[in-house]
Every structure is written in structure tokens, then in C-alpha cells.
C-alpha positions as CSV (number, residue, x, y, z in Angstrom):
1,X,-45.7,-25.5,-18.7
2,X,-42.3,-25.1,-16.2
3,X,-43.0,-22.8,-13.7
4,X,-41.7,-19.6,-13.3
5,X,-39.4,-20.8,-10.3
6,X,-38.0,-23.9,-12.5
7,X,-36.9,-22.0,-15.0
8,X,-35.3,-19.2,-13.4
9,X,-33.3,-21.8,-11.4
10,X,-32.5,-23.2,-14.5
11,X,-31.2,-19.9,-16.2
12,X,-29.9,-18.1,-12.6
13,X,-26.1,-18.9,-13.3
14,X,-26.3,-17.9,-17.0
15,X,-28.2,-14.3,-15.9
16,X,-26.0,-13.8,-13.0
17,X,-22.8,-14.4,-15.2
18,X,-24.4,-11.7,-18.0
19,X,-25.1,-9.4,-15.2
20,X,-22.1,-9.7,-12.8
21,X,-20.2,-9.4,-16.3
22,X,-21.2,-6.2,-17.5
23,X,-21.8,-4.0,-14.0
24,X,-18.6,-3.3,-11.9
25,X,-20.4,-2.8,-8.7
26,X,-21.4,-6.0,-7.2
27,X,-23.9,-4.0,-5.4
28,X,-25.3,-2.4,-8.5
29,X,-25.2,-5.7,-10.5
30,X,-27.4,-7.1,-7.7
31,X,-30.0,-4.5,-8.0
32,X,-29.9,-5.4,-11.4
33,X,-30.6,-9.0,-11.0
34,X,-33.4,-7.9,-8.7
35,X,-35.2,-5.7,-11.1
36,X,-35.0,-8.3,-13.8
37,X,-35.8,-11.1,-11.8
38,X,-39.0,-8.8,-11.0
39,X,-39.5,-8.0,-14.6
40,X,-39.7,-11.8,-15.6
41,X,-42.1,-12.4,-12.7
42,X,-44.4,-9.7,-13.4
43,X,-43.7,-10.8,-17.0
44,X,-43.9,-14.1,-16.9
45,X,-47.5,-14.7,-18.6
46,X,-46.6,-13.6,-21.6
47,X,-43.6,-15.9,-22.5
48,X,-45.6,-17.7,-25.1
49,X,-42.9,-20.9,-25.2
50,X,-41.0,-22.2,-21.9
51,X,-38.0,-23.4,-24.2
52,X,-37.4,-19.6,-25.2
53,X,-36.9,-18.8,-21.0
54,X,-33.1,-18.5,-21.9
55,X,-33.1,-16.2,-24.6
56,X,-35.6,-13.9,-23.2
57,X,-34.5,-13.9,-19.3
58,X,-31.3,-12.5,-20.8
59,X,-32.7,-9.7,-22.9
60,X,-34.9,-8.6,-20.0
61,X,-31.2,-8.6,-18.0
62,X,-30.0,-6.4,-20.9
63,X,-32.6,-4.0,-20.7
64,X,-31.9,-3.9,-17.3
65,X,-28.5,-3.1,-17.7
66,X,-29.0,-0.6,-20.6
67,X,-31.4,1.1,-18.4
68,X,-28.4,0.8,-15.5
69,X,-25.9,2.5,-18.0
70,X,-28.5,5.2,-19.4
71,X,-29.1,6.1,-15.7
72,X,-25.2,6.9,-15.0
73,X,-24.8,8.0,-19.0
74,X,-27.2,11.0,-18.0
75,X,-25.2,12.7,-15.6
76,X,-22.0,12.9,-18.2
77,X,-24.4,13.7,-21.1
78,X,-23.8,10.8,-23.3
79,X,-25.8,9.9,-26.3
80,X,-27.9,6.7,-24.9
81,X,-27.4,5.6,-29.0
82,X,-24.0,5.9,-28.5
83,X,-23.8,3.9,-25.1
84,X,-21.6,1.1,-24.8
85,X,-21.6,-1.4,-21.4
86,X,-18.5,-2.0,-19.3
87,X,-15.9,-3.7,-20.8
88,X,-14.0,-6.9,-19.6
89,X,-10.3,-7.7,-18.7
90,X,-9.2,-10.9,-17.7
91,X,-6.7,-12.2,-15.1
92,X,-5.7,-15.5,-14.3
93,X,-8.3,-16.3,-11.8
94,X,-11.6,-14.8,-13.6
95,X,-13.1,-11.9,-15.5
96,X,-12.9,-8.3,-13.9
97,X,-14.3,-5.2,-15.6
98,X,-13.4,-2.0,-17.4
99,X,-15.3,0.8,-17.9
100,X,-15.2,2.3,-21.3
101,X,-15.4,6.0,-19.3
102,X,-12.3,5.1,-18.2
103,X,-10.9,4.8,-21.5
104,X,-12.7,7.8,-22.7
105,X,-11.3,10.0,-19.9
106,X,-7.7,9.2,-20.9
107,X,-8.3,11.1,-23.9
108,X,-9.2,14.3,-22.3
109,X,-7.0,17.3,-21.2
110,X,-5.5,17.0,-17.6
111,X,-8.3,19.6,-16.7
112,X,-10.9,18.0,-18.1
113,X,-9.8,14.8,-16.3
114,X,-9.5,16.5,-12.9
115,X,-12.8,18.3,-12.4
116,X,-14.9,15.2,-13.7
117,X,-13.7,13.1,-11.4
118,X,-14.0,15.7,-8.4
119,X,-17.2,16.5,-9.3
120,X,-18.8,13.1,-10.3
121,X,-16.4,10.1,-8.6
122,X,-15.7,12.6,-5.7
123,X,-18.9,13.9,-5.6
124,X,-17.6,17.1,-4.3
125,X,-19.8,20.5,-4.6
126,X,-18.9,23.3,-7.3
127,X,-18.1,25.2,-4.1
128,X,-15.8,22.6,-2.4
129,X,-14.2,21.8,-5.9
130,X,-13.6,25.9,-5.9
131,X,-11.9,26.0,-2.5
132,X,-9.6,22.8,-3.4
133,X,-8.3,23.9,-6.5
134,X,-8.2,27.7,-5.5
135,X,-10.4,29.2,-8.1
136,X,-13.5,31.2,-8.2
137,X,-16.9,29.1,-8.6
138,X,-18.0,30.5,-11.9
139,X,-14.4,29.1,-13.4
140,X,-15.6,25.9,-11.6
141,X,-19.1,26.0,-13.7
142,X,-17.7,27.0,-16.8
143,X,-14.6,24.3,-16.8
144,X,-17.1,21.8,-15.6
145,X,-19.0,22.7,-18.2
146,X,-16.4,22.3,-21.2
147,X,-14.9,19.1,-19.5
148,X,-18.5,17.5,-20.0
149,X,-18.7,18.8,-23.9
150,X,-15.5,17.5,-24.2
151,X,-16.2,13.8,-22.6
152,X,-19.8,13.8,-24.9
153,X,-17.5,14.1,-27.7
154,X,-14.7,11.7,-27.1
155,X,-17.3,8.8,-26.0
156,X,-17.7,6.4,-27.0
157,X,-14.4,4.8,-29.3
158,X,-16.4,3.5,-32.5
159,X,-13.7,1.8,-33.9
160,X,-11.2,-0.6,-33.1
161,X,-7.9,0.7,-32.1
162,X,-4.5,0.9,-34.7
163,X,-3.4,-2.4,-34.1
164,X,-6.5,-4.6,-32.8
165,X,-6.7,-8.2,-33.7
166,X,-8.8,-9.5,-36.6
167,X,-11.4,-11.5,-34.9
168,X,-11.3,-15.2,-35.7
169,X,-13.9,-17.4,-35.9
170,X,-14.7,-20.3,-33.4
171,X,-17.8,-21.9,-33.1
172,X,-21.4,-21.0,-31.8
173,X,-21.9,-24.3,-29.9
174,X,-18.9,-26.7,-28.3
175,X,-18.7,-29.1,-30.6
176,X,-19.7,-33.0,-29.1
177,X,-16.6,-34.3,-27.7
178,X,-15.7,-37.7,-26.3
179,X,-12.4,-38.2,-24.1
180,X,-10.8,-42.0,-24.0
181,X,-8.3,-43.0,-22.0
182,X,-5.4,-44.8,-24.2
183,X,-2.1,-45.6,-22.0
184,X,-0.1,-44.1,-19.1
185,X,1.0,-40.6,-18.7
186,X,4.3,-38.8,-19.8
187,X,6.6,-35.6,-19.6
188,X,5.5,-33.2,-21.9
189,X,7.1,-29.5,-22.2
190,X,4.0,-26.8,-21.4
191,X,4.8,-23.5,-21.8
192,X,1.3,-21.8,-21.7
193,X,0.8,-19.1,-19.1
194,X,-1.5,-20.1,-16.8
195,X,-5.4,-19.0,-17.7
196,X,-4.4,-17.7,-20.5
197,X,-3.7,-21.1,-23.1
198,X,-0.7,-18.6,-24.6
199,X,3.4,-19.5,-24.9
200,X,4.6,-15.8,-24.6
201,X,6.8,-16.2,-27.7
202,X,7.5,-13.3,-30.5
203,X,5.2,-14.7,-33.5
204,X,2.5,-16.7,-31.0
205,X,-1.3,-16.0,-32.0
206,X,-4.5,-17.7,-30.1
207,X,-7.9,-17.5,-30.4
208,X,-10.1,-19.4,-27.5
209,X,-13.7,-19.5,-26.4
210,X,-15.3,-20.1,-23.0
211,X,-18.6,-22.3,-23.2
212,X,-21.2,-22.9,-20.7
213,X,-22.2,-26.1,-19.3
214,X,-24.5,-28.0,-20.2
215,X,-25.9,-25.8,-23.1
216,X,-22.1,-25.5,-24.8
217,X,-22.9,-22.0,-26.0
218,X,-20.6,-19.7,-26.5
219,X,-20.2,-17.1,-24.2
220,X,-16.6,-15.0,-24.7
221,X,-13.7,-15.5,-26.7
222,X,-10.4,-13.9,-27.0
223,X,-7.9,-13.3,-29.9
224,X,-4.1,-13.1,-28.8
225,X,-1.5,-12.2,-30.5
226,X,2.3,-11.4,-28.8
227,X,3.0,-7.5,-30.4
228,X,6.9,-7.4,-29.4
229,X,9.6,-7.4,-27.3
230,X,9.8,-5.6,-23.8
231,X,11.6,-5.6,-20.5
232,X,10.1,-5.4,-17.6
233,X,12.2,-4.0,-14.8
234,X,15.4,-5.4,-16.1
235,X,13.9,-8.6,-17.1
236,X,13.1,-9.8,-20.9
237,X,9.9,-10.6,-22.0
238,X,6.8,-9.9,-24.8
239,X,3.8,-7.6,-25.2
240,X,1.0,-9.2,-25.3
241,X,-2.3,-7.6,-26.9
242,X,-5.8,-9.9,-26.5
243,X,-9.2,-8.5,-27.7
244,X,-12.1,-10.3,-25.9
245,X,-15.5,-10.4,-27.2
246,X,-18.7,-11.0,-25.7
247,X,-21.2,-13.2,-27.5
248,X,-24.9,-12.8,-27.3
249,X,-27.7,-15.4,-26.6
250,X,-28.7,-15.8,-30.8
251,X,-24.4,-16.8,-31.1
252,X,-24.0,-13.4,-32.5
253,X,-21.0,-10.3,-31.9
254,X,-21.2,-6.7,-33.1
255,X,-18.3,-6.7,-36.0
256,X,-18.3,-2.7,-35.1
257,X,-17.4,-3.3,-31.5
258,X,-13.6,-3.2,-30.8
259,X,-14.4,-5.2,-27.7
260,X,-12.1,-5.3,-24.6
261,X,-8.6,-4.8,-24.5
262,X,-5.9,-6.0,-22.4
263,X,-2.3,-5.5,-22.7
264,X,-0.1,-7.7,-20.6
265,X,3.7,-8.8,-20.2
266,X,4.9,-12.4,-20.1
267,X,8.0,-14.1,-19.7
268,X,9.1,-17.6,-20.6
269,X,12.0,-19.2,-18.9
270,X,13.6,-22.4,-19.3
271,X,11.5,-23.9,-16.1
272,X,8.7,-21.3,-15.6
273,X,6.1,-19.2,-18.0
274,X,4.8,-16.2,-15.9
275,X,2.7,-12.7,-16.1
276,X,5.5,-9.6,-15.3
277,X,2.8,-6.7,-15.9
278,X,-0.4,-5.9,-16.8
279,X,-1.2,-2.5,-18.0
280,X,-4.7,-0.7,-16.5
281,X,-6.4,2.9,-17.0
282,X,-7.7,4.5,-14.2
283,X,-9.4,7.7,-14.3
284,X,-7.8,8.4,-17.9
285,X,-4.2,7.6,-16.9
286,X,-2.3,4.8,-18.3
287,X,-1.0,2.2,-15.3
288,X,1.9,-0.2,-15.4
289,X,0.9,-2.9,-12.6
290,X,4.0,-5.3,-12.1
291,X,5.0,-8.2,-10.4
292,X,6.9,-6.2,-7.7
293,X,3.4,-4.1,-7.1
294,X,2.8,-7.1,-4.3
295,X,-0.5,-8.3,-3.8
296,X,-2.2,-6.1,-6.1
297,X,-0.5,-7.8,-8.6
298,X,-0.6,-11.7,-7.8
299,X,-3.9,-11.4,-6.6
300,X,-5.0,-11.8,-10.3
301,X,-2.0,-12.5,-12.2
302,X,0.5,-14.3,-10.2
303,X,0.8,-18.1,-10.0
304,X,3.4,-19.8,-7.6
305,X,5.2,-19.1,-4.6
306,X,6.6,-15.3,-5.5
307,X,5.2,-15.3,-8.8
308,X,7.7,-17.8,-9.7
309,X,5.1,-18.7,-12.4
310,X,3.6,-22.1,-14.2
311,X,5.9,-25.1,-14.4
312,X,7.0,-25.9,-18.0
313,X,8.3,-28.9,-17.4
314,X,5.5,-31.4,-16.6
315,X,6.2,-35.0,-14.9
316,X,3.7,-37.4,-13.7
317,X,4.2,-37.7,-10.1
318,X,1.4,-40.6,-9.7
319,X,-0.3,-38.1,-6.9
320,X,-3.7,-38.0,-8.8
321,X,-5.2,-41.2,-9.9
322,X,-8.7,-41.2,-12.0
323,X,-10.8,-44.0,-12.6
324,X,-13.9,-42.9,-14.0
325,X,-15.2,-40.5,-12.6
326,X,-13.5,-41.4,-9.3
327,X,-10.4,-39.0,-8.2
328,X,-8.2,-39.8,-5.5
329,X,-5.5,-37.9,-4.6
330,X,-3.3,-36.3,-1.4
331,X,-6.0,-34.8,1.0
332,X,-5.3,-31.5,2.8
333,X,-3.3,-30.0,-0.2
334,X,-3.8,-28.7,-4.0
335,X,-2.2,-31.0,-6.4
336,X,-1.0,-31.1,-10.0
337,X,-0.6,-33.8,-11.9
338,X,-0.4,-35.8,-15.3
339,X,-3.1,-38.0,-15.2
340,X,-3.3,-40.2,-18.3
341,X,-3.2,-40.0,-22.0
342,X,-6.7,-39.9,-23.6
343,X,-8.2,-40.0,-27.4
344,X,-10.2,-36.6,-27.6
345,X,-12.3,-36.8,-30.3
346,X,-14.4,-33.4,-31.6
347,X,-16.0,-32.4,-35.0
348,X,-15.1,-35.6,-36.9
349,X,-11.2,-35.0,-35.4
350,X,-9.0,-37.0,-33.3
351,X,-6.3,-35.6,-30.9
352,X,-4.1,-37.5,-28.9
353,X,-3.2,-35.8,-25.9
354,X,-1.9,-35.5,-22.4
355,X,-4.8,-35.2,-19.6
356,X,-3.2,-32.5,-16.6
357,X,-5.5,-32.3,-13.5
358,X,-5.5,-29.9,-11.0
359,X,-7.0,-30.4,-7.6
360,X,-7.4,-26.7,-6.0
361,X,-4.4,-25.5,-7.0
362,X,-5.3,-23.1,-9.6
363,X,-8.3,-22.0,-7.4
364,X,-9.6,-23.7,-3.8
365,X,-12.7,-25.5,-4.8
366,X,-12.3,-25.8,-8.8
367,X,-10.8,-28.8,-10.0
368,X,-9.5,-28.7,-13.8
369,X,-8.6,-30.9,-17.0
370,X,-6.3,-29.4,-19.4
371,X,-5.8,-31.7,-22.7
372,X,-2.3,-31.0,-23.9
373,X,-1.8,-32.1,-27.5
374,X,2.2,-33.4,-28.5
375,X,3.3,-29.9,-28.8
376,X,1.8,-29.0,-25.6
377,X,-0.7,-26.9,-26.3
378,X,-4.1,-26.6,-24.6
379,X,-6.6,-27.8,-27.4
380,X,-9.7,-28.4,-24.3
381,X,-9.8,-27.3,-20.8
382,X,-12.6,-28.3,-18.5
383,X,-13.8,-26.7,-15.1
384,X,-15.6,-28.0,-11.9
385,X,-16.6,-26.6,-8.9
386,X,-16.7,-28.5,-6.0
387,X,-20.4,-29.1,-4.3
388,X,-20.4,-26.3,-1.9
389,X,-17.9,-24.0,-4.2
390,X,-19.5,-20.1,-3.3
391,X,-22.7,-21.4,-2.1
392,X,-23.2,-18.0,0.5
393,X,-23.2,-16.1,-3.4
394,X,-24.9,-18.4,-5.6
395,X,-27.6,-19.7,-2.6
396,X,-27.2,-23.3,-3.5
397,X,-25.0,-26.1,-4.0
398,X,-23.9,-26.6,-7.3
399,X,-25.8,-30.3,-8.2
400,X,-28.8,-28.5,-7.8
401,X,-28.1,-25.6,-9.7
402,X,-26.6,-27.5,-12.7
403,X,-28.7,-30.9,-12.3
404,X,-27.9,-31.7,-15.7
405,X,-23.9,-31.3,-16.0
406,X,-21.3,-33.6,-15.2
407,X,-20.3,-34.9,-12.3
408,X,-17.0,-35.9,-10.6
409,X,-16.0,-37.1,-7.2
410,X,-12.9,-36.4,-5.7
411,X,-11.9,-38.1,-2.7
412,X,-15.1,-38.9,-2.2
413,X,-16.1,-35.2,-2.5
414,X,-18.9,-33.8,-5.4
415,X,-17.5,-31.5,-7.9
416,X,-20.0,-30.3,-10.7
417,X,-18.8,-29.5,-14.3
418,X,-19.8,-25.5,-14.9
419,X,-18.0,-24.7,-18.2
420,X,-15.2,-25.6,-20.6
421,X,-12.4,-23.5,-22.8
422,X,-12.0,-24.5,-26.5
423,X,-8.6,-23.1,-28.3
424,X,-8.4,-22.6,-32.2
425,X,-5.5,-25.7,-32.7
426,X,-8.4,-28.6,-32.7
427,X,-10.6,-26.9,-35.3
């Protein structure tokens, strides 16, 4: 039998993604990991079949997290039956979360709004809150009191919102796939937003599905759908509404969850498809980040010097050239490029498409294929990290702690393959 150390390097990416996922604290999520790394130790004896280590390290890490969110539940009063985890919103570099308080809060009275958060964000004393809001203490205990009656209530939502997207069906496991290089490069017109595998055009719907590597499971997928017109300081563009859903370690989602939901702004021009807002709730009030909000904003959502956006307009330069997989490119600076056109084959289909790389541009240290089909739409995009990609957070390199995933040298450097994004066209 695999030892208890084997295994939980095999799994640790997997957990630390379910964990990190769910918990917005980084410090919280790593007590987390540390009480269920303990658990499974102390545990370990009675794991009856090695090859179920997946399945039941991650409901031990759910457990732990349920017992995270009871913990923080108590002080508001909410039903532990009721309790729903964090929720997660998406920018163009990674996954961020939401908290579903948040969204409860909003639908409070501006009262009930302010002496929650003095008393349990702030952490404040009845008698501070008193003095700061010029009112005598037993008002204090008696709004405090109502406000909490009133958040018990409200939380959590148990039903999608007016509008949410039907969710589509993609499937459980990637699909096998095989990629064959068939002739040179071309132009091709891409007018995606970047991360995102979405034309922000009136009438556009997507669904798409990140998988790990290499046990292709499904981990979270998004439905998209553009909702209308808006202008964003002056400036055209269209509302877009996506509903993410997280995906257990059986393959299954809850059909009564509404699951996350992010409202953002895009613009296509006739050279550049780019994020203009996002919109955010914080402590129950309704926030409008846009792209002149400054770093704030392009942190996660901008792309290009300024925010000028994604190129549409793609034209091999000749900068990247693969072999294999063998890479060479310009050294000392991220790089986009058309590479080649490929046969991808997946499910019994064949797509020919367009393979775009990117060399560090989209991210330092994460190299990408995107497979654009004719129309220019993503139907496959794979990620890699390079060797020592995060190694302070993850504790080692990345060929040890996916031995069994692809591999790909650029310039002579190791780059690891950690998981790939299927989109609804190639089903």
C-alpha cells in the first residue's frame, strides 16, 4: 500500500486548489489545509483502498471547511443546514472569491448593514459602536439585535436569481484528445476576451470547463451569456452575466445551487476585445469597478499596455517555433505567437485549428496553447507552469508535484502541464 506521504503529494495540488477555492483568507485556508492534512494522518489506517485517496482527502478538506464556515456562521446565527461556502468570481488572471454574506448583506436595511459590520468586521464594542454613532448602548443591543434576525432570515439565497443562466452540460472527464501538426500558420480574426473564451457580442452564449491534469476531471465550469447593451463612461459595450459552478469529486453539482455570479462589461473594437468593468458587492453595496479605477482594476481584468486589450487581429510573426516538445523563442521577453496549424481530434471529432502560444505573456511563468477553430473561437486551451513557477507556495517544483503530466521545454527551460479549458463548440 502507497504511503501516507505518496499519496498526499499526489493529491496536495488538487486539496490546496479545493481549499484555497472556497476560503478567502489565505491564512484561514492554510489552517484549513493543516487540520485536514492532520485528520488524514491520524486517519489514515482506516482508508480501506489507496486508489480512493482522492476522493476521500477531499471530503475530509470539506468537512474541514464546513466546520471553518459553521465556526464564523455562529456568530451571525445562521442555520449550519442552510450554510453555503464562499462563492467564486473570476478575473483574467485566476479565481478570487465572494462571500455569499456579502450578498446577503446587500439585502438588508442601511442600519442593519452598518451595525453588523461595526460590530463583527470592525469588531468594535457595543459601547464604542454607541459613542460612534451617538446613541445610547441599549439602542445599540436592541438594533444589533434585529439586524442579526434580520441577516438569519435573508441568508442564505436558495434560488437562482431572475435571469441566471440554464446550466449546460459538458462533460465529467476531458475527453482523450490528440493534437497533429498539419501545415504552416495563418491570420485568423480572434475576438475572445482574454481568459474568458467569450466575443462580447449582443446574442453570444458559452459554456466552458476547467480540467485538471493528469486526471481530466472536471473541476468548474462557467455558462456565459451577453444580457445587453451598456456604456461604460462614454464608451459602447455589453453586459455580460456568467454563472460558475463548482463540481465535486463523484463529477456531480447541486441543480439547487445558483452558483457564483459575475457581471462584467466588455468591449470589442475593430483591433482590440477588452474588460471596461466589473461589478463587486462589498459589505451589501453594489460596486462598479472600471477601467479608469487604475490598478485595482487591471490587476485582474486588464490585458495590454493601458488596458488597451487582447489583439483581434492575429499574424504569425515566426517569434515562437515548436518542434515537439521543444520551444524556442526571443529570451528576456513574453511572446505571442501563431505557432502552426494542427488536427485536434476529441470524442470521435475532428477540428482543424490554429495553435496560438504564449510565452509569459498572459502570466510570468505559465506558458499557453489556445486552439482557435476557422471562426476563431477557442475550442481547447492548455496551461503550463514553468519548473520553479510559485515553488515558495506550493514547496516544490512542479515535475515532482505533477510526475505524471506533460512536459515541455522552452528554451531549454521545464514547463509542466497543470490543467486545460474545454469550451462547448467541440462537443
Amino acid at each position: 500500500m502507497d504511503s501516507f506521504e505518496t499519496l498526499m503529494q499526489r493529491e496536495r495540488i488538487s486539496v490546496e486548489r479545493f481549499v484555497r477555492f472556497r476560503l478567502q483568507s489565505q491564512a484561514d485556508a492554510d489552517d484549513v489545509l493543516q487540520e485536514t492534512w492532520i485528520s488524514a494522518y491520524q486517519n489514515f489506517d482506516k482508508l480501506k483502498n489507496p486508489d480512493a485517496f482522492r476522493a476521500w482527502i477531499l471530503s475530509i478538506a470539506r468537512n474541514k471547511c464546513t466546520d471553518y464556515f459553521r465556526r464564523k456562521s455562529a456568530q451571525l446565527e445562521i442555520p449550519i443546514d442552510e450554510l453555503h461556502e464562499n462563492r467564486l468570481v473570476t478575473g483574467v488572471r485566476g479565481l478570487a472569491v465572494r462571500s455569499v454574506v456579502e450578498e446577503t448583506l446587500e439585502k438588508l436595511g442601511d442600519k442593519d448593514r452598518q451595525i453588523l459590520y461595526l460590530y463583527f468586521w470592525k469588531e468594535l464594542p457595543q459601547a464604542e459602536i454607541a459613542k460612534r454613532l451617538n446613541i445610547p448602548l441599549g439602542t445599540v443591543k436592541s438594533r444589533l439585535h434585529n439586524a442579526r434576525e434580520s441577516f438569519r432570515k435573508a441568508y442564505p439565497m436558495p434560488h437562482p436569481a431572475k435571469g441566471a443562466l440554464p446550466m449546460k452540460k459538458l462533460p465529467d472527464l476531458l475527453p482523450e484528445y490528440k493534437i497533429r501538426v498539419t501545415g504552416a500558420p495563418a491570420p485568423i480574426l480572434c475576438e475572445e476576451l482574454m481568459g474568458w473564451f467569450f466575443v462580447p457580442k449582443v446574442g453570444e452564449k458559452l459554456s466552458w470547463g476547467m480540467y485538471d491534469q493528469p486526471s481530466r476531471r472536471c473541476t468548474y465550469y462557467y455558462d456565459n451569456e451577453v444580457v445587453g447593451r451598456a456604456v461604460i463612461h462614454g464608451l459602447d459595450c455589453v453586459e455580460i452575466h456568467a454563472v460558475g459552478h463548482g463540481v465535486d469529486p463523484t463529477g456531480c453539482s447541486d441543480p439547487s445551487d445558483p452558483g457564483e455570479q459575475t457581471e462584467f462589461y466588455g468591449q470589442l473594437t475593430d483591433t482590440h476585445s477588452r474588460f471596461l468593468a466589473v461589478c463587486r458587492r462589498e459589505h451589501g453595496v453594489r460596486i462598479l469597478h472600471t477601467f479608469l479605477d487604475g490598478e485595482d482594476f487591471t490587476m485582474n481584468w486588464g490585458f495590454g499596455e493601458d488596458n488597451v486589450g487582447a489583439v483581434t487581429h492575429l499574424v504569425p510573426k515566426g517569434e515562437i517555433v515548436r518542434t515537439g516538445d521543444q520551444v524556442r523563442c526571443p529570451e528576456g521577453r513574453a511572446v505571442m505567437d501563431v505557432v502552426d496549424r494542427c488536427e485536434l481530434s476529441m470524442g470521435g471529432k475532428t477540428c482543424d485549428t490554429l495553435r496560438v502560444m504564449d510565452v509569459e505573456d498572459y502570466q510570468t511563468g505559465v506558458v499557453s496553447e489556445q486552439y482557435l477553430d476557422r471562426e476563431g473561437r477557442t475550442v481547447l486551451w492548455r496551461r503550463f507552469n514553468r519548473d520553479d513557477w510559485e515553488q515558495e507556495h506550493w514547496g516544490k517544483p512542479w515535475h515532482e508535484l505533477l510526475p505524471d503530466s506533460e512536459r515541455l521545454w522552452v528554451n531549454g527551460r521545464l514547463y509542466v502541464h497543470w490543467y486545460d479549458c474545454l469550451t462547448d463548440r467541440v462537443l
